[in-house]
C-alpha positions in Angstrom: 0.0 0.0 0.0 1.7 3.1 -0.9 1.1 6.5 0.9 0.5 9.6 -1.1 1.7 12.4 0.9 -0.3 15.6 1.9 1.7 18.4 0.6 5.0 18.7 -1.7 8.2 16.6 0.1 10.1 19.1 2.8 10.6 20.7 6.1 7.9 22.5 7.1 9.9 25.2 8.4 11.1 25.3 4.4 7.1 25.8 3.7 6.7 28.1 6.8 8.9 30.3 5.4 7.5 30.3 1.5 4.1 31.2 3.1 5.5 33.8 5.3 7.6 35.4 2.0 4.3 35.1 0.0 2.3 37.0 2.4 4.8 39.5 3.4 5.0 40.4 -0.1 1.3 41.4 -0.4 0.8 37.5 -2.8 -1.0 35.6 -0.4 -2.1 32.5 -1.7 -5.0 29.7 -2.7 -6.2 29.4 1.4 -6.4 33.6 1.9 -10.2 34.7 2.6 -10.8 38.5 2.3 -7.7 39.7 4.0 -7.5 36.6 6.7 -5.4 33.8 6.0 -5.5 30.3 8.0 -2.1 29.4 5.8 0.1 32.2 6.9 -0.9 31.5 10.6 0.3 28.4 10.6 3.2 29.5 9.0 3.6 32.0 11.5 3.1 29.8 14.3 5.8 27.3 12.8 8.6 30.2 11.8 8.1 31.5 15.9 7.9 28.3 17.6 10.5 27.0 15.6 14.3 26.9 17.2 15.9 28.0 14.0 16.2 32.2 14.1 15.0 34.1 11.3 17.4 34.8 8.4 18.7 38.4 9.2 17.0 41.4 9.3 14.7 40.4 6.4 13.5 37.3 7.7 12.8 39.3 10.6 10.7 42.0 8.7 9.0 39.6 6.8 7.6 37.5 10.2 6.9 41.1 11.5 4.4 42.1 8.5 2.7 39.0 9.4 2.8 38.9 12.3 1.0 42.5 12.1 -1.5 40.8 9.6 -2.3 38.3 11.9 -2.8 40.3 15.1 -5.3 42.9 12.9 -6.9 40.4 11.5 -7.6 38.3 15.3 -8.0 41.6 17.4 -11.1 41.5 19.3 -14.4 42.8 18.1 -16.1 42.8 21.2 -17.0 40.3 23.9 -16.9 37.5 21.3 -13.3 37.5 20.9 -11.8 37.7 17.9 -13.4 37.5 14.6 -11.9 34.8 12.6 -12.5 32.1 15.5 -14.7 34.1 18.0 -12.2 32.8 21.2 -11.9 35.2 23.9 -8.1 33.5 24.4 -7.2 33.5 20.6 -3.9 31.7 20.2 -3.0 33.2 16.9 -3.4 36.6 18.5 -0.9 35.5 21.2 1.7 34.0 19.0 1.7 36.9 16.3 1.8 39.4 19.8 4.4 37.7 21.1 7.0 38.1 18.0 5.9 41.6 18.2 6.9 42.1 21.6 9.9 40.3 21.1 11.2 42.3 18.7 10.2 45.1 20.1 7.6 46.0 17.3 5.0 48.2 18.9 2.0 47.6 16.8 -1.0 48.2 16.9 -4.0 47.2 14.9 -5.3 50.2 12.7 -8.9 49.6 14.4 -7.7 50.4 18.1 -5.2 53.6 16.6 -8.4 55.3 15.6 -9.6 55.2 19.0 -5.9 56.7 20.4 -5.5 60.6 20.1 -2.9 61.2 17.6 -1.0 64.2 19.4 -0.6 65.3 23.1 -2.3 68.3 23.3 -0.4 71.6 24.3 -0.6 73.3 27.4 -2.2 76.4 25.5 -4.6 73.9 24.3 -5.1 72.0 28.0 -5.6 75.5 29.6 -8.1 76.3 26.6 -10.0 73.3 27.1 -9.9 73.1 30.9 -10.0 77.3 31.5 -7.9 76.4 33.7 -4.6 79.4 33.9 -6.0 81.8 31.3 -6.2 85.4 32.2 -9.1 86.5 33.6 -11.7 87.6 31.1 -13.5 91.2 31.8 -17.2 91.4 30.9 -18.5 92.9 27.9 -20.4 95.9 29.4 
C-alpha cells in the first residue's frame, strides 16, 4: 500500500517560510479569505515556535508584517473574541503578539489607533480646554 503524501516533500519550516515570503510580499495564496489567511498563521506559528532564528534582518521584517497581519486580523471585536475564530483567548493573536513584543515591534491594529488621540495636546490647548490658567476675562459691558 503506498502513501501519497499531503503536501510537496520538505521541512515545514522550508514551507513556513515560503508562506510567510508570499504574504509579506502582499501575494498571499489559494487558502487567503478576504484579507484573513489560515495558511500564513500556521506558517507563523511554525517560523516563531520553531528553534531556528529568522534569516537576518529580512527574515525578521517579513515575520513582523505577518505577524502584524495576523494580530489585525484576530483583534477583538467585542465580547466575542476575535473574529476569525470568536475565542476570547485566541492563540493566533498571542503567537503573532508575542514576535511583536519580542522584537520590540510596537504595533497596533489600525482599528484600536483610531480610537488613540494622535497628538498630546499643548498646554495652551489643556488650559483652553480646561479654562484652567488663562487670564481672567473682563465682561462685555
Amino acid at each position: 500500500m503506498s502513501m501519497v503524501p499531503e503536501s510537496a516533500p520538505g521541512l515545514a519550516i522550508t514551507w513556513a517560510w515560503r508562506i510567510i515570503t508570499e504574504h509579506a510580499e502582499g501575494r498571499g495564496c489559494g487558502q487567503c479569505r478576504d484579507r484573513w489567511c489560515p495558511t500564513a498563521e500556521w506558517a507563523l506559528w511554525v517560523v516563531v515556535t520553531e528553534h531556528f532564528s529568522p534569516p537576518g534582518d529580512d527574515g525578521r521584517r517579513l515575520v513582523t508584517v505577518v505577524a502584524r497581519q495576523v494580530l489585525t486580523n484576530h483583534w477583538p471585536r467585542g465580547v466575542d473574541g476575535c473574529r476569525p475564530c470568536g475565542l476570547p483567548d485566541c492563540t493566533r493573536m498571542q503567537v503573532a503578539a508575542t514576535w511583536l513584543e519580542v522584537v520590540k515591534d510596537d504595533y497596533v491594529p489600525p482599528s484600536v489607533r483610531i480610537l488613540m488621540k494622535s497628538a498630546t495636546p499643548t498646554v495652551e490647548q489643556l488650559r483652553e480646554i480646561t479654562g484652567m490658567g488663562l487670564p481672567p476675562t473682563t465682561p462685555e459691558p
